[in-house]
C-alpha positions as CSV (number, residue, x, y, z in Angstrom):
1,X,0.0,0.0,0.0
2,X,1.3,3.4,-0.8
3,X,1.1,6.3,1.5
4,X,-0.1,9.6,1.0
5,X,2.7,12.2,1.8
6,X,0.1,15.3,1.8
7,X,-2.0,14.0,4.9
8,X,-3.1,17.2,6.3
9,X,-2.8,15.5,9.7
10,X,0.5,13.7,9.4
11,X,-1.7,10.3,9.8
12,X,-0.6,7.5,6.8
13,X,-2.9,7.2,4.2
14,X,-3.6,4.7,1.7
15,X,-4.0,7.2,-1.5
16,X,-7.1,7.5,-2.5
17,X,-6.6,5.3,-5.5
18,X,-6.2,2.8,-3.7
19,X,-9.3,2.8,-1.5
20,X,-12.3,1.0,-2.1
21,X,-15.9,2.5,-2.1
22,X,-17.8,-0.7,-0.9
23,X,-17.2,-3.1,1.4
24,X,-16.0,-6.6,-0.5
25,X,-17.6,-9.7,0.4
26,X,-15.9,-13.0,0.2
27,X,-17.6,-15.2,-1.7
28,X,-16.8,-18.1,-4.7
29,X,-19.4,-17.4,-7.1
30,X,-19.8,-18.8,-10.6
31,X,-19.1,-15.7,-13.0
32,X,-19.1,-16.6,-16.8
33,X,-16.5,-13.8,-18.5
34,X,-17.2,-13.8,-22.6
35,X,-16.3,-17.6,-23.3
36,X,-14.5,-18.4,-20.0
37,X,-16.1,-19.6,-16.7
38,X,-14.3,-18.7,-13.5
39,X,-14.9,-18.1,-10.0
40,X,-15.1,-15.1,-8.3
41,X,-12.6,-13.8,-5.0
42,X,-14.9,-11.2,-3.8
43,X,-18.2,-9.2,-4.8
44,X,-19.1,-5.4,-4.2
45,X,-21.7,-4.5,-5.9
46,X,-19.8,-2.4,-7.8
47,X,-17.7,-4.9,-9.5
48,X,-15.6,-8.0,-8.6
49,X,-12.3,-10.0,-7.9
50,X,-12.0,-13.7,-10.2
51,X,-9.1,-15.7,-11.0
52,X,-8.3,-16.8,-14.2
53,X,-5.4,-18.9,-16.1
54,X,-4.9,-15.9,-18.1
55,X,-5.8,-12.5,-17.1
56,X,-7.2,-9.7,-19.5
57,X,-5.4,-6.7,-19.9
58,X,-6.7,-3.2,-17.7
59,X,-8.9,-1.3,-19.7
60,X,-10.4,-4.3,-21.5
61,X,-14.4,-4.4,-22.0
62,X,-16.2,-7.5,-20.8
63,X,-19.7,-9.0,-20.8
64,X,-20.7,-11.5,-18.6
65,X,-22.8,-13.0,-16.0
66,X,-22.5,-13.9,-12.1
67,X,-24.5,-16.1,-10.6
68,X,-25.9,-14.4,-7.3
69,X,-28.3,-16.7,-5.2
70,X,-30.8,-18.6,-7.4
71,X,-30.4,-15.5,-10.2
72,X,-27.8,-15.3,-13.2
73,X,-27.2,-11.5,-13.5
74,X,-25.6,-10.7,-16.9
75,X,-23.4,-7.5,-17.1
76,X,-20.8,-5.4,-18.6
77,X,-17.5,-4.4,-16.9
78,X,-14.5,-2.8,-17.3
79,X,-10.8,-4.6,-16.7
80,X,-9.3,-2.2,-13.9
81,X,-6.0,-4.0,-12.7
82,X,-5.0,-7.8,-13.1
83,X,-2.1,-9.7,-12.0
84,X,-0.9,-12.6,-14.0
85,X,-0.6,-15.9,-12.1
86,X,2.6,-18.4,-12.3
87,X,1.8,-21.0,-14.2
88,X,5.1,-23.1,-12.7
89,X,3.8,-22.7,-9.2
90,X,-0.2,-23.4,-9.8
91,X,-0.9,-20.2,-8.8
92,X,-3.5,-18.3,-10.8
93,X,-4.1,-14.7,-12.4
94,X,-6.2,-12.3,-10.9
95,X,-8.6,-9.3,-12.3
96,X,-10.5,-6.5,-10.7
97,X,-13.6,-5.7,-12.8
98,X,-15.9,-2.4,-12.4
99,X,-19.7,-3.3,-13.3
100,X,-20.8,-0.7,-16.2
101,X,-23.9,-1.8,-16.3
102,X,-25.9,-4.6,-14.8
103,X,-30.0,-4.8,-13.5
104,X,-30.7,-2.7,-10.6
105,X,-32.4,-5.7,-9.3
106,X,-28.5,-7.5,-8.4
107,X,-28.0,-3.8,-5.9
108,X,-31.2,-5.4,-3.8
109,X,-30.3,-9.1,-3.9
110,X,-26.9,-8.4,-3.1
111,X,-27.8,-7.0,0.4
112,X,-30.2,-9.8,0.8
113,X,-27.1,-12.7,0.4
114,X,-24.7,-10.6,2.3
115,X,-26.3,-8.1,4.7
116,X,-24.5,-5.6,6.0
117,X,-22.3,-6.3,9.5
């Protein structure tokens, strides 16, 4: 984590790139990515974590669809970071992806599977 030199109060900061708007939920979820079926890390419901044998590059457009509950939500998204895996360790890729548009109705069944603490 970088810091943020210009904290008013002198406190470390994580910069504000690198702080995330919702609370993540841990979950392994079935998410089908164009042709590819993987399993999600964690779920906001602004986007989520998978891992993949080969990662798509940042900035990359995706459609999809994640199976939440009993409901497949289908959705577009938008690569925002990956890390590739090593292949000679079994160790898989991983991608950040932010939801650009997916039914309202995932917002209300989201909080229903994972209510807030």
């Amino acid at each position: 984590m970088r810091l943020n030199p210009f904290a008013a109060d002198e406190t470390p900061r994580p910069l504000a790139s690198e702080q995330r708007l919702d609370v993540r939920r841990t979950c392994r979820l079935r998410v089908a990515l164009g042709k590819m079926a993987v399993w999600s890390w964690d779920l906001s419901p602004r986007g989520f974590c998978a891992e993949l044998l080969h990662v798509l590059a940042p900035g990359e457009l995706s459609t999809g669809s994640i199976l939440l509950g009993v409901k497949e939500f289908p959705f577009t998204g938008e690569v925002v970071w990956s890390n590739a895996g090593d292949p000679l360790r079994a160790r898989r890729g991983r991608i950040g992806v932010r939801f650009t548009g997916i039914e309202p109705r995932f917002f209300h069944v989201f909080q229903n599977v994972f209510p807030a603490p």
